[in-house]
Every structure is written in C-alpha cells, then in structure tokens.
N, C-alpha and C positions, 0 to 999 in steps of 0.2 A: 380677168376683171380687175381695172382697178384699186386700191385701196384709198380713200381719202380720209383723212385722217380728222381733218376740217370740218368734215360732215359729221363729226360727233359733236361740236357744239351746236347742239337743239336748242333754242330760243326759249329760256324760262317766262320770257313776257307772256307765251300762249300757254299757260303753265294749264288749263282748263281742256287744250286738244292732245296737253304729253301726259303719258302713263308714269309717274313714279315709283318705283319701288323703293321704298327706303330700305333702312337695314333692319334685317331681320332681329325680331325682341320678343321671343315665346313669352312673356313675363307681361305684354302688351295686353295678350287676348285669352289669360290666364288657363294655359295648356299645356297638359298635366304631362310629365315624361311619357314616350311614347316608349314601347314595346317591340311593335311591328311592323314591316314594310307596307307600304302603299299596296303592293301586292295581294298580302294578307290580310290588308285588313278589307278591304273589298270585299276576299272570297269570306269573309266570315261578316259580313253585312246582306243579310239576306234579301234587302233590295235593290243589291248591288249584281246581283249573278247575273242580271244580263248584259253586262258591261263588263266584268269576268269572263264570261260564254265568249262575248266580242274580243278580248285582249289576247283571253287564250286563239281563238282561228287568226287573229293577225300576227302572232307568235310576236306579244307585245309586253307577256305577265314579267320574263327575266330583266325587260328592260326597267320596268317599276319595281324590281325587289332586290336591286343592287344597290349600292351607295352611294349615287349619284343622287343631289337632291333637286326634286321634282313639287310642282304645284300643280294638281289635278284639279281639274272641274269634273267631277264623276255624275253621269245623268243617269237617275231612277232606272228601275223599270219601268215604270208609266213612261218614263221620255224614251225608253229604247222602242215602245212599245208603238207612241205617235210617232218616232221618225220612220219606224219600218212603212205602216202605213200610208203615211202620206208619201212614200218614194215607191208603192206597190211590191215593200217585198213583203215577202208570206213570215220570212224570221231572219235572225240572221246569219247563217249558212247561206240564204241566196244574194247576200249583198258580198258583189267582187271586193275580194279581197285587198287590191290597189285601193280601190275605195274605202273600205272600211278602214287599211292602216292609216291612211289621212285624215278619214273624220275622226279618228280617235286620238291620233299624234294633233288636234286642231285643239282637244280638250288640256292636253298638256304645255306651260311653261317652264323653263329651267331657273332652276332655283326653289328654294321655300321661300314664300310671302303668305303669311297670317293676313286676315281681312283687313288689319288695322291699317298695314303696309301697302296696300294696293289702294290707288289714288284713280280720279278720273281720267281718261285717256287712252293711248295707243301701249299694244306690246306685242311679244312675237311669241309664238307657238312654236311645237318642234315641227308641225305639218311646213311643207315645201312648195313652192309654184313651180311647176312642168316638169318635174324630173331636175330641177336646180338647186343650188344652196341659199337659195331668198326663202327665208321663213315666211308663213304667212301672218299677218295682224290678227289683230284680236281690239275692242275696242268695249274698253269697261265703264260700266257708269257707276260712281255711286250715290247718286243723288238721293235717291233710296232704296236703300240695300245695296247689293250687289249684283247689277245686272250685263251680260256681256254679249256684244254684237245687237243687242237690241231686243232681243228673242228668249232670251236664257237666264234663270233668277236663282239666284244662290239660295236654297232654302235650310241646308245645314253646314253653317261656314266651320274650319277650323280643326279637319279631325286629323289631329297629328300622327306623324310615321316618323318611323327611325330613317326615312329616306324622301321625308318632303312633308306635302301638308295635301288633306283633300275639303276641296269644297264641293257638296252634293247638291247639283243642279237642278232643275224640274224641265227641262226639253234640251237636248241634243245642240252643239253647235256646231251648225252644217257648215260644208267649206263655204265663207264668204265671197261673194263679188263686191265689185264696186259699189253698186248700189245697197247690199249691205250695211256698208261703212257711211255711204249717203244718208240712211235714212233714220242709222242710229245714232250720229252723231249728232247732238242739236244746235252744233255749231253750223251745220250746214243746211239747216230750216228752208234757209229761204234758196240757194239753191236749189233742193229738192222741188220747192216750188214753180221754181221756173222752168225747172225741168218736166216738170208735171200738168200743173194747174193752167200757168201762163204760156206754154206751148202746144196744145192738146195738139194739134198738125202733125205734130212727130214724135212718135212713141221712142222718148229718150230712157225711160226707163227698161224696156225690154232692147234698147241697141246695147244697153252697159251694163245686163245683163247676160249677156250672149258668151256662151263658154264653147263653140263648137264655129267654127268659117264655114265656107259654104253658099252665104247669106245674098237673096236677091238683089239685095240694093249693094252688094260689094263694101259692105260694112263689116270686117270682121275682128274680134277680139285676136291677140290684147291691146288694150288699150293704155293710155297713160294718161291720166285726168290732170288737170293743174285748177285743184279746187277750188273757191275765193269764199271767206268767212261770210258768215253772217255781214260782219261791218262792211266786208269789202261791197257790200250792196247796199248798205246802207251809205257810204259815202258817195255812190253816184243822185245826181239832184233828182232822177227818175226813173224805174226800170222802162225799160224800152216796149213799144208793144211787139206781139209776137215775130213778124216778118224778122223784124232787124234782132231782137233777143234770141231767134233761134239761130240764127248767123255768129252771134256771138258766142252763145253756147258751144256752139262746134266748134268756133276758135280756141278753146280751152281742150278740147278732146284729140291724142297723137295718137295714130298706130304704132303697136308695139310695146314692148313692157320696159318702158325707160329706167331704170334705177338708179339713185345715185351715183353708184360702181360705174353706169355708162356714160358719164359725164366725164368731158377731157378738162382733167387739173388745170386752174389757173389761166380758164382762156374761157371759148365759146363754143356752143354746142347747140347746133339748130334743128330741128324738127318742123315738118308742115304737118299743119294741124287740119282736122277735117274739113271746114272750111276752105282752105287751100293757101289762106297764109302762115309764114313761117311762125315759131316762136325761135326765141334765143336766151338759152340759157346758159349765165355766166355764174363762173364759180372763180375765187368767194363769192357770197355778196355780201352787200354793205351794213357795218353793222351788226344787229343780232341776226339779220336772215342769211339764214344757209347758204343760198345762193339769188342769184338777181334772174329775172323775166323780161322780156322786150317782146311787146306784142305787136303786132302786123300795122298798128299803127303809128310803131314808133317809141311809144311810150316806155320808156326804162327803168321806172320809178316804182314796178312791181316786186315785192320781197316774196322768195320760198319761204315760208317760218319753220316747215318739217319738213320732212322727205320720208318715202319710202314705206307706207301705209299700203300692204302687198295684198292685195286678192288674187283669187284664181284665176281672170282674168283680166287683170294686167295692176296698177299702180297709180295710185292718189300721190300727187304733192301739194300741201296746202300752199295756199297765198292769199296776199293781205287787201290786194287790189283788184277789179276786174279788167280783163285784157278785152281788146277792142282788135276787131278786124282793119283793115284798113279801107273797108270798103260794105259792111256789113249787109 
C-alpha cells in the first residue's frame, strides 16, 4: 500500500469535522500524579470489573499496564451490562472473542489526551477494519461534554495512569459503520436526510449498514462514501426530488473500501459508482483539498477536505460539493 505523504495535509478550514489533539498539559485538567497503570486502576474501580472480566478473556490487561501511553474510554458495568443485552449475549464469556478484542481495542486511542486536549472531530482507535492495518474512526463531539460516535457520554473524564488517561463512559462503543459516522456527525444533517427522509423508496440507511455480502439486490459492503457537507447542499439552488436525488445519491457511493493508501500518486484514479457512472479522483488537489473529484457529469471543481474516516464497512471521504450523475 502506498504511502502518501501529501495526504497528511488535513484542511484546517474544516477545523469543526478534524479531531485535534493538542499537546498534552496534565496541569490543564488539574491531575494529580498518577500511581498506577490503566490496568490497575480499572481492577481496583469496582465499576469497572466488567470491563476488567472483558480485557482479561481478550488477553488485553498486559497491553494496558505497560508504558505505552493509552487514552481509554472505559464503559460501566451498566454499559457492559446494555451492550450484552441488546446483542443477546447472556455475559461476556459468550461474546467471540475476535469480537470482543475489537469492541474494546474501539474504546482505546494511542496517546494521552486529557479532556481539555480533545477537540470536535475525527480520530483513530487501536481496533482495525478486516484483518488490515486501517484503524478504525472514532468521531467525538464536544458540544456538550464529551460525546463519542454519537451514542457514548463521558460521564467521569480524566483518571490519570502512569500509562495514559481514562475517561469512564456510560454505553459501550460498538464497532461503527458508515452510518455511524452519518448520523453522528452534524455536519452531515442534511445528507442523512436525504438519505432518509427525502428518499423513503430505498432504504439507504440499512444498504450502508450492511456488514455481511450476500444481499439480494447485489449490493454488498464495503463500501466508500464521498460524503458532501451540510454546505455542499446548501449551495445547490434546490434538492432534487426523489427520482433524480436517489440517482445522485448512489453517485456518491463505490464498491470497495477505497483508502487514501489506494490512490495512485500524482495522477488519477477512477471508480464506478453505484449508479454506474465513474468518479475520478486526482491527487493532489487543489489548494487546501487533499485531493480533487470529477463526477459523471464532468464537473471537477469537487474538493476531498478529509480522507479516510474507516468503518467496518468500508470508508467516508468528505467533500465540499455535491457530485451529479451525468444522466441522473
């Protein structure tokens, strides 16, 4: 896989869809020398042992109680307690073990980041997509408080380790899909809408959900979204109605789990989109955008602002415009 080196200039203009971590300043979120590993401090928080119970069957305690420093999102037992149930298991000894090291590698970040240091936006988890080295996203709000992927509220920030920082969550955060990151970002409102509300004909929200192939209509994950802001819908003079909006919609949606890495340096790199017309994406792009978009009608004046926002399956890259079929 590639490396592009290029693709580490992230557009600070979208400073509200990227995650920053600044530098770390215990002195920020006044916390106090720490003692003990992430490890131990867990098992000596007695609402922590089911999340203990979980690190230990994933043989995951030695990786938190080394020197490596780590920012944990740690969920209650009440949150161990609703994700068992709502996924039908009786405890956790019946949840696979592959699974379980993922949803708990989804709760951890590399690095220490205090609450003060974590900003709105995208970051990466140690959890992985398919057996690869693409971490998966994480998408944090702080609007108020500390909320992350949508579902999950920080309700005890800040309890320092000699090997990181833990923030104690109140529900479990499940490996995300696409729609995930759809529906928690607010940046993507009025997509999700159109996806929803102004399409009811085709359940777009369960096609980009879909984690298993298989599927009757030969629709199968992963998929690569090329998302368009809020703005990018607000600068067309009208949303379309449904016929031609759902045609569009699929214009934006590739088979396959695109990532930056599979983009060829310094040229073009096309994809047919569900729809059936191509896209083309060139790298650079122009400007602060990562890379440039040409949609099936032509139009080349579409910016990537991000890249590489990984779900399970498959991969968001934002943009600033909406792309048009060439024949919707």
């Amino acid at each position: 896989m590639k490396t592009l080196d290029y693709l580490k200039r992230l557009t600070l203009a979208f400073a509200t869809v990227l995650l920053l971590f600044s530098c770390n300043n215990d002195d920020d979120d006044n916390i106090q020398r720490a003692t003990q590993t992430i490890a131990e401090l867990a098992s000596n928080t007695p609402n922590l042992s089911k999340l203990v119970s979980a690190l230990q069957r994933a043989n995951l305690v030695t990786t938190l109680d080394g020197s490596q420093q780590f920012t944990v999102f740690a969920p209650t037992n009440d949150a161990f307690d609703t994700f068992l149930s709502a996924n039908n298991f009786a405890s956790i000894d019946d949840v696979p073990i592959d699974i379980l090291t993922q949803v708990l590698l989804n709760h951890v970040i590399d690095g220490e980041f205090p609450s003060s240091n974590i900003f709105t936006g995208y970051g990466k988890t140690l959890a992985t997509y398919s057996n690869t080295n693409l971490n998966l996203s994480l998408y944090l709000n702080t609007t108020s408080g500390l909320t992350i992927n949508g579902t999950s509220s920080v309700v005890t920030p800040n309890v320092d380790a000699t090997n990181g920082i833990i923030h104690i969550v109140n529900a479990v955060i499940d490996i995300p899909t696409i729609v995930t990151f759809a529906t928690a970002d607010p940046n993507f409102s009025t997509l999700v809408n159109a996806l929803t509300t102004l399409t009811p004909g085709t359940n777009f929200a369960e096609i980009l959900s879909r984690t298993t192939g298989g599927n009757n209509d030969n629709i199968n994950p992963p998929f690569t979204v090329f998302a368009p802001l809020n703005s990018a819908f607000d600068a067309l003079s009208a949303i379309p109605a449904e016929p031609e909006l759902t045609q569009i919609l699929l214009h934006h949606v590739v088979s396959g789990n695109i990532s930056s890495g599979n983009l060829i340096p310094n040229d073009d790199t096309n994809a047919s989109s569900l729809h059936g017309d191509n896209l083309t994406i060139t790298l650079p792009g122009i400007g602060n955008n990562v890379a440039g978009l040409t949609d099936g009608s032509g139009n080349s004046d579409i910016g990537i602002v991000f890249v590489d926002v990984q779900a399970s399956n498959g991969i968001i890259h934002i943009i600033n415009k909406v792309a048009t079929p060439s024949s919707p």
